[in-house]
Structure formats: structure tokens, C-alpha cells
C-alpha positions in Angstrom: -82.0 97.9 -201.3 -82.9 96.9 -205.0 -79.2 97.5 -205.8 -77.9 95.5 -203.2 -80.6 92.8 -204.5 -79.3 93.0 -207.9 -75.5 93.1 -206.6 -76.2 90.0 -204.7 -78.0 88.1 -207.4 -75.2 89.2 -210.4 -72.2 87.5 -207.7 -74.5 84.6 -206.9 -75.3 83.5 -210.6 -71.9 84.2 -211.7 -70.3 82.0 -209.2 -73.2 79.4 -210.4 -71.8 79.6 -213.8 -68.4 77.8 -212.6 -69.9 74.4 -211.6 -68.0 72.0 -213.4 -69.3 68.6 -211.8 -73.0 68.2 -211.8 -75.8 70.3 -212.7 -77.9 73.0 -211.1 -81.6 74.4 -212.4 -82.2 77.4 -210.1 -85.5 79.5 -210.0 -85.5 83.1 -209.0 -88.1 84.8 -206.8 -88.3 86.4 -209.8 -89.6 83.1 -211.7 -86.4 83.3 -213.7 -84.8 79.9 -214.7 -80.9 78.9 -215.0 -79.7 76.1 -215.6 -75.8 75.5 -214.7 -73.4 72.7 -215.6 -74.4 69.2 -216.8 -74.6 66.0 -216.4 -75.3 63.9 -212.2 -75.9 65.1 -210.0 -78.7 66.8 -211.2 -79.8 69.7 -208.9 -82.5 71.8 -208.1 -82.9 74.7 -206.0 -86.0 77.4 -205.9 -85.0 80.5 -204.1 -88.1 82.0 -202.8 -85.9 85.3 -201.1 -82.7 86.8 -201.8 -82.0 86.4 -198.3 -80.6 83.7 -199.0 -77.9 84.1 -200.8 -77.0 87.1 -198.3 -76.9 84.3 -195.0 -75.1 82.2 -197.0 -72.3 84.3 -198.0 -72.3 85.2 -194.2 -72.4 81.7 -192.9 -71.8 79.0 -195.3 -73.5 75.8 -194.9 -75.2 77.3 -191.4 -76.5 79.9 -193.7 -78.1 77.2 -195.9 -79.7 75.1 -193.5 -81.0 78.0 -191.5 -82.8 79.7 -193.9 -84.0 76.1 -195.6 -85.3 75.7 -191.8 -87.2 79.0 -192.0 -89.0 78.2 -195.6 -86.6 80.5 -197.7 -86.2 78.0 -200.5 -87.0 74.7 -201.4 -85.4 71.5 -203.7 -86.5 68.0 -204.5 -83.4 66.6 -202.9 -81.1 68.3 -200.2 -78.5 65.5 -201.0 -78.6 66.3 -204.7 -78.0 70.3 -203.9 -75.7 69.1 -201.1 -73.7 67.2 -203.2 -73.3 69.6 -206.5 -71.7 71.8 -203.9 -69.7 70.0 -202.1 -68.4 68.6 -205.9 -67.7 72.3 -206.7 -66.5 73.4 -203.7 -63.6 75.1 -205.2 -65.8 77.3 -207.2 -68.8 78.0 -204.3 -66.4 78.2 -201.1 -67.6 81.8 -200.7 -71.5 80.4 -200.0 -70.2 76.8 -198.1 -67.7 78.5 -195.9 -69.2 81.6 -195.1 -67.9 84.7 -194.1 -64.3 85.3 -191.7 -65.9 86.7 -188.7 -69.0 84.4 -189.1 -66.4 81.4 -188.8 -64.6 82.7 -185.7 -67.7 83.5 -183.9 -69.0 80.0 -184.6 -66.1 78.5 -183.2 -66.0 80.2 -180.4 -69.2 79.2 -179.7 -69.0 75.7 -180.0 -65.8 75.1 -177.8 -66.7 77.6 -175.6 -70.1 78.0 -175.0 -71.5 74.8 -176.2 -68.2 72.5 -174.2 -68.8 69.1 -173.2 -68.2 69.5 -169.6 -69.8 66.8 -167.2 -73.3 69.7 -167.3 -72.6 70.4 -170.7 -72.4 67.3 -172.3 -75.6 66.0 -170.6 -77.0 69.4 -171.7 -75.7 68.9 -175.6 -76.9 65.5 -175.4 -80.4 65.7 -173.8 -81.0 68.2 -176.6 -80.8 66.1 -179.8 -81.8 62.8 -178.2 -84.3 63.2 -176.0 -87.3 64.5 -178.4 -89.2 61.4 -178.1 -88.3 57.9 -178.9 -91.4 57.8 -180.7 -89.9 59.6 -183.4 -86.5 58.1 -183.8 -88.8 54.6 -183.8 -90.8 55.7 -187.0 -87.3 56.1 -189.2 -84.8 53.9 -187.4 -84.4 50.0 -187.9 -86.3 48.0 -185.5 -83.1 47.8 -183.2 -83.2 51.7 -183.3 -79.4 52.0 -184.4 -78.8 55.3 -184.9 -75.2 54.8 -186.7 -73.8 53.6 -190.1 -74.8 50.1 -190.9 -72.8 47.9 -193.2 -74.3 46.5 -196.1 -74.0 43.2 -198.5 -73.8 44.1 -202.1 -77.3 43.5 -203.4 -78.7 43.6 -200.1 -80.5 47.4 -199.3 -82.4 45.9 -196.0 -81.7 48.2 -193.2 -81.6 45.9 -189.9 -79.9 43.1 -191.5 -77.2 45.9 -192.2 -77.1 46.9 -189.2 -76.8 43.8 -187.7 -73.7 43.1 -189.8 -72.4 46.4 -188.5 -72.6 45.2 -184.9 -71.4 41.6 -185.7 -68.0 43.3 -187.3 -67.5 45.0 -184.1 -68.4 42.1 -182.1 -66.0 40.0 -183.9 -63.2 42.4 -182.8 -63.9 42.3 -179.3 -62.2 40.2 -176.8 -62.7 38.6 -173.4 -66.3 38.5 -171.5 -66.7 41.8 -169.8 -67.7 45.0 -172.3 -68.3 48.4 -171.6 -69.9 50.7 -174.4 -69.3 54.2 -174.1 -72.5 55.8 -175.7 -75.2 52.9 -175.6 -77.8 54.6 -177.1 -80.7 52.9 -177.1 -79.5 49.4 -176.8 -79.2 47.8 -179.6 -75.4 47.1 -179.9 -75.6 45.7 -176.5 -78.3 43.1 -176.9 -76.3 41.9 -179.7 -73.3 41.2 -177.4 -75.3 39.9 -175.2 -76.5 37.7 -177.2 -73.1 36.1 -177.7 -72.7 35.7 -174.1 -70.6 39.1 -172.9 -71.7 41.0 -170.1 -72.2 44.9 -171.1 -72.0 47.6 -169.2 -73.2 50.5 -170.9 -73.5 54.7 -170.6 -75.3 57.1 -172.0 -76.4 60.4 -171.0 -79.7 60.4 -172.3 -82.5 59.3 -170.1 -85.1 58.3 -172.5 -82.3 56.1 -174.4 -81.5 53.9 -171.1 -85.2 53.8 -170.3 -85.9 52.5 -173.4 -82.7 50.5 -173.4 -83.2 48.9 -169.9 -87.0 47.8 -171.3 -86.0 46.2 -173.9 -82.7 44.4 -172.4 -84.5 43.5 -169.3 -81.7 42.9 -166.8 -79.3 41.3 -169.6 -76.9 44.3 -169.7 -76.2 47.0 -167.1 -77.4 50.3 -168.4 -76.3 53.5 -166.6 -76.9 57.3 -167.0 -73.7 58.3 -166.2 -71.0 59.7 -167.9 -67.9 57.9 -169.5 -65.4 60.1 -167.7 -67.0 58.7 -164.1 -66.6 55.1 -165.0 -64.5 53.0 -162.9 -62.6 49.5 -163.0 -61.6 48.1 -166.1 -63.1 45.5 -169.0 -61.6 43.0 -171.4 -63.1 45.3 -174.5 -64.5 48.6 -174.8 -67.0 49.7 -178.0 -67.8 53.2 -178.9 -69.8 53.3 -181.7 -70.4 57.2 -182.9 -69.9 58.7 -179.7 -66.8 60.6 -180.2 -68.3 63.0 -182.5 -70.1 64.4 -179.5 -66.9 64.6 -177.2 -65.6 67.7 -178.4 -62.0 68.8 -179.1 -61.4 70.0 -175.5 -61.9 66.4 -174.2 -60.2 64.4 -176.4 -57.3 63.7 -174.2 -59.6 62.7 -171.6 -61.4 60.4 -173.7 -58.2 58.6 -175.0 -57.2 58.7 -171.4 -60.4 56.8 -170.1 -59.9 54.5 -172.9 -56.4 53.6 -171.8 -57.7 53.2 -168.3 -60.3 51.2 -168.7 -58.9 49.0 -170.9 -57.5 45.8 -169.5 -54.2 44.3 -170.6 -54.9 42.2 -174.0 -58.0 44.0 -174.7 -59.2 45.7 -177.5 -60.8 49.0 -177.6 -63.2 49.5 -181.0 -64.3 52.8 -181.9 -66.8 53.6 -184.8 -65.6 57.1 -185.7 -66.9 59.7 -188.6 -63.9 61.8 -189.7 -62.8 64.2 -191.6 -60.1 63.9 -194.1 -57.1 64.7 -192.9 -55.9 67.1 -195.6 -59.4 69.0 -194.8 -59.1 68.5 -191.4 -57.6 72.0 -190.5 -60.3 74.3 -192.6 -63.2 72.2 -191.0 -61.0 73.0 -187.2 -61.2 76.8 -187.8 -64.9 77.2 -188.4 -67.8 75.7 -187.7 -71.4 73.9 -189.6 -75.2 73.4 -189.5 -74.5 70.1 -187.8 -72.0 71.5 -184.9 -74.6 74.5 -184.4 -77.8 73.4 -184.9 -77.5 69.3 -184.4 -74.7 68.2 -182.2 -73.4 71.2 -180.4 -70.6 71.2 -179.0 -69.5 68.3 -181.0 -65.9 68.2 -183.2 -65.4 65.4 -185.9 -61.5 64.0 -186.1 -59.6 62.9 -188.9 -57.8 59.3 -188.8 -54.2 61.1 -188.1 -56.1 63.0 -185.3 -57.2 59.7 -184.1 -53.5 57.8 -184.5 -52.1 60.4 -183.0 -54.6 60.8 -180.2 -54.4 57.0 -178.9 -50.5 57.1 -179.5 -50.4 60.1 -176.9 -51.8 57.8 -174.4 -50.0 54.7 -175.1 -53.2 53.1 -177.8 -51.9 52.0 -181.4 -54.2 50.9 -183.7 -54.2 47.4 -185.3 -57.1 47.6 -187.5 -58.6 50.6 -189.6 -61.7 49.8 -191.7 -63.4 52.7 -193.7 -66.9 52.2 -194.8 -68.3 55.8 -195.8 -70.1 55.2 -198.9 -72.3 52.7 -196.7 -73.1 55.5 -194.4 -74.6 57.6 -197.2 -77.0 54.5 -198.4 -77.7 54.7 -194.3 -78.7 58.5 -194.3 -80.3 57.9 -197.5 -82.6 55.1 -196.0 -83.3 57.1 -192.9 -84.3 60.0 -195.2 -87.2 57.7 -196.8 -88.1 56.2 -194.3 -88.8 59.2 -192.5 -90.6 61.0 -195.9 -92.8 57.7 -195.5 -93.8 58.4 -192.2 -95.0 62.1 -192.8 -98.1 61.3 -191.0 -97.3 59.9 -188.3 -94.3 61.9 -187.1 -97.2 64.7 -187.7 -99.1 63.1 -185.1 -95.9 64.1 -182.8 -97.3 67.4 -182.7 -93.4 68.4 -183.8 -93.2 71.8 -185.3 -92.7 72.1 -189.5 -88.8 73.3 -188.1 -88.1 70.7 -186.7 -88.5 68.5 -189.5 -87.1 71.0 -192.2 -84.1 70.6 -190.0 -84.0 67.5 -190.2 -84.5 67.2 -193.9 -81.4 69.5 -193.9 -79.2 67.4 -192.0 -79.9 63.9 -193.6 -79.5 65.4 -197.1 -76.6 67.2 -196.2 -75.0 64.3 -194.3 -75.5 61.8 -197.7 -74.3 64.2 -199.9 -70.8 64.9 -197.5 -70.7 60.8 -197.1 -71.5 60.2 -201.2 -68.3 62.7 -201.7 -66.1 61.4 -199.3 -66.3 65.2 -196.9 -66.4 62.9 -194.6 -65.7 59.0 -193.7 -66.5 56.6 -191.3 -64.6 53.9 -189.7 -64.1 51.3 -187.1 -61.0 51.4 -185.4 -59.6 48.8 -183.0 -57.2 49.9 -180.7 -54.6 48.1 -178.9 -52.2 49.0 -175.1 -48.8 50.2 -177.2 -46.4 47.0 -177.4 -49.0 44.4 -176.1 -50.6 40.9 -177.0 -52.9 41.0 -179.8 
């Protein structure tokens, strides 16, 4: 055992010693101290275990978050560690991918086990969403928006952001009657109508269309139902970060129910985090904290899976406006917000996990936003050859 230890630890350093971009101070369990690279992001890291290492070399990012989840080591700032090795990915792919077999297995897992089926997604869903809108109210806005917002230079106020966010998409819509595929708790829809459109809204999640049907008070037509077992059709159709949770599988079926429901003329706006498209087949073949442990069962496209997605169906898009860099200021603010509210969200009765986990998956989601691992966008789509 000490000589696997001291294996571990020699392959683990050395592979430290390549960082290029950004700098790392790591502390043994030993109470040894290196310091790696130079220069921001400055990261820290303080290994309590060399256990570590081992589930990280077997799992990648998964690895990572599990055993941060579990008390295995600790940092100031998950984005900053997040981000040093995402910048040095090249160097580190050995601990952020994860082993072969690990990857395969993973995958497997999440399109098979974890599908979005009509019991599966309602399943996947119910899981991450329905632990209390208590909590989500201590860290969200005050319109409990739980997407990117879109922010003014010079402006860092979280609601007003959001509020521009939902104004863009609301600029892009068409005609009187919306539906919005993954309502969430409201907030987009009070906004619309607000400007006079009547919304018609899904979601899977109880407790969001509870809380979504208080505070709209008969102004919008919230259902639990799913998207797939929507009928009739509507002058515009939003779908703001719901697509994430659909799941490769489905995607036909989603692009399908877009083309279906979509009246001729209208306009179809989807808020979408991607991929890039040159790292769009590595991500495909494995698997990550968030797809396991967050949003199972969920797939992230790239913006050539989603052209060529709407094309099958007879959608082109007309308008394509990337904002990532916003959503890291957005994960970022949820992050503090939440730190701010330690207290409270204690009075949840919510295990220490839970919010580890959560730590994890903020941090981790600025630091893939901040390098551009991943995007958002709003994309309006279009019936092929049509008015627009």
C-alpha cells in the first residue's frame, strides 16, 4: 500500500509540474507544500487523502466532485481549481477525463439507465428540483430564475439581469399565444405576461408549478405535464435551459414537437448551453459530475448539433446570440449568494453533502463558462423557407 501511495503521489505531482496557465499551491496529507505554475488563476487545493488522486484518475471530474462531496480535500475556490484545470487540460487529461472503462460505464449509465422517458424524465427532474423551494429562494433572484441572466457593463445586480435576459427573449417572440417548454418556477412567464401574451407553460416539477401558479395567479396556464403530450399549436414557443435535460435519445422528438407546435410565422427561441463543437465528440463518449450527480440523464449539444438538429425537422435558425461569459458572472453570483446564506439554508436541515455538492457544481460550472468549456446561447428558430 505505501508504495502504491508513493507511486500515486510521484505521477500526480509530476503531471502538476506541467501547468502552464495559472498557478496551483497544493498541500499534502503529508503537510508538504508545492507550488506549480504562475501567474491567475491562482489555485489552491489541500489534499487531506491520497484517495483522491486514485478516484480521479479513475473518473475524471466525477472523481473530483465525489470525493470533494465526501470531505477528501478542500480549496478556497472550486472555480479557481476548476478553472487551472480546465486551462491545462492538455497536461491534466489523465485526472479530468478519467479512466476508459470508467467513461464507458458512465455513459451507459446516463442514456440508458438514467433516459428521459415520459417516467424517467419526471423521475430525473423531481430529483434536482424538487428539494424545497425554500432553498433555491435563498440564492436565486427574487423572480427565482434559475438560468443565465444577461448583464449591462457596469451593472453586477442579479434581477435586473435577469430581467434583461427575459426581455431579449421576449423581444424575439411573435404573435399572442406562447408556450414555454420548461417554466420553472414562473418567472419568464410573468414577464410575457406582462406584455400582454397568453403563456401556456410545462414543467415536470410539482413544487415549481405550485409555486409558479401562486405567484401568477390565473395570468398564465401552468401544467405538470410533459412537452412531448402538448397539443395544438402557438404563434412562439420559448425554452429557456430546458434542453440540457432532454437527453440525446430525445432529441429528435424534441425538434419534432418544436416543429409541430409551432405555427406558421412563428418563432421558436431556445436558451441552450453547449459544448463546443470541436469538443463536442470527447464530451459524447464519456460522462461528468453534472450528468451523474446533478442532471442525470441530461446531454449538452453543441451549436452544429443544434443547426443540424432543427434542419432535420425542417427549423433553420435566424438568430444565434452567445452570451457565456455572462453565465459565469451568473454562477458566480449564485455561489455568494448562497455562501451568504450559510445559516439559513442550515436551518433546511440539508445534509453537509448536499451543499459540498453544490459548492462543486457552481464552481465547476463558472470555471467551464469563464474558459469557454462550455457556452450559452439563445437561438431563434424559424419553419425552413418561411416569413420572418
Amino acid at each position: 500500500m505505501f508504495f502504491l501511495t508513493t507511486r500515486i503521489k510521484r505521477d500526480f505531482l509530476d503531471s502538476c509540474s506541467r501547468i502552464t496557465e495559472g498557478s496551483l499551491r497544493l498541500r499534502t496529507p503529508e503537510g508538504e507544500v508545492h507550488d506549480f505554475g504562475q501567474g491567475a488563476p491562482e489555485a489552491e487545493m489541500q489534499i487531506h487523502d491520497w484517495s483522491v488522486v486514485t478516484a480521479c484518475a479513475a473518473k475524471g471530474d466525477i472523481g473530483l466532485g465525489e470525493t470533494y462531496v465526501a470531505g477528501l480535500w478542500d480549496t478556497p475556490a472550486v472555480a479557481d481549481l476548476c478553472e487551472v484545470a480546465l486551462l491545462n487540460m492538455d497536461r491534466l487529461q489523465t485526472y479530468v477525463y478519467g479512466g476508459f472503462w470508467a467513461r464507458v460505464g458512465y455513459r451507459l449509465l446516463n442514456t440508458v439507465m438514467r433516459a428521459n422517458s415520459r417516467l424517467g424524465a419526471a423521475r430525473n427532474i423531481r430529483k434536482h428540483y424538487d428539494v424545497g423551494n425554500e432553498f433555491y429562494a435563498l440564492w436565486l433572484d427574487p423572480g427565482m430564475t434559475y438560468s443565465a441572466a444577461l448583464f449591462d457593463a457596469g451593472d453586477d445586480d442579479l434581477a435586473r439581469a435577469q430581467g434583461r435576459k427575459n426581455a431579449r427573449i421576449l423581444d424575439r417572440v411573435t404573435g399572442d399565444r406562447v408556450l414555454e417548454i420548461g417554466c420553472g418556477w414562473g418567472g419568464f412567464a410573468e414577464a410575457a405576461a406582462d406584455r400582454g401574451h397568453h403563456v401556456t407553460g410545462v414543467t415536470l416539477s410539482p413544487s415549481q408549478k405550485g409555486y409558479a401558479d401562486a405567484r401568477l395567479d390565473g395570468r398564465a396556464d401552468i401544467r405538470l405535464q410533459d412537452y412531448r403530450d402538448v397539443t395544438g399549436q402557438f404563434d412562439s414557443i420559448v425554452s429557456i435551459e430546458m434542453i440540457e435535460a432532454v437527453g440525446e435519445k430525445y432529441w429528435p422528438t424534441y425538434f419534432e414537437t418544436l416543429k409541430a407546435r409551432l405555427a406558421d410565422g412563428g418563432r421558436a427561441v431556445v436558451q441552450a448551453i453547449t459544448v463546443p463543437d470541436s469538443y463536442f465528440h470527447t464530451y459524447r463518449r464519456g460522462s461528468d459530475f453534472i450528468r451523474s450527480h446533478i442532471f442525470p440523464g441530461g446531454m449538452l449539444l453543441s451549436p452544429a448539433v443544434i443547426r443540424a438538429q432543427a434542419a432535420r425537422v425542417g427549423l433553420e435558425v435566424v438568430d444565434d446570440f452567445a452570451f457565456g461569459p455572462h453565465y459565469a458572472k451568473t454562477c458566480a453570483a449564485w455561489q455568494a449568494r448562497m455562501e451568504a446564506e450559510q445559516r439559513r439554508i442550515a436551518r433546511l436541515d440539508l445534509p453537509a453533502e448536499f451543499l459540498r455538492g453544490w459548492r462543486f457544481y457552481l464552481g465547476s460550472c463558472t470555471a467551464a463558462f469563464l474558459t469557454g468549456q462550455t457556452g450559452v446561447s439563445q437561438v431563434a428558430l424559424a419553419h425552413a423557407g418561411g416569413a420572418r
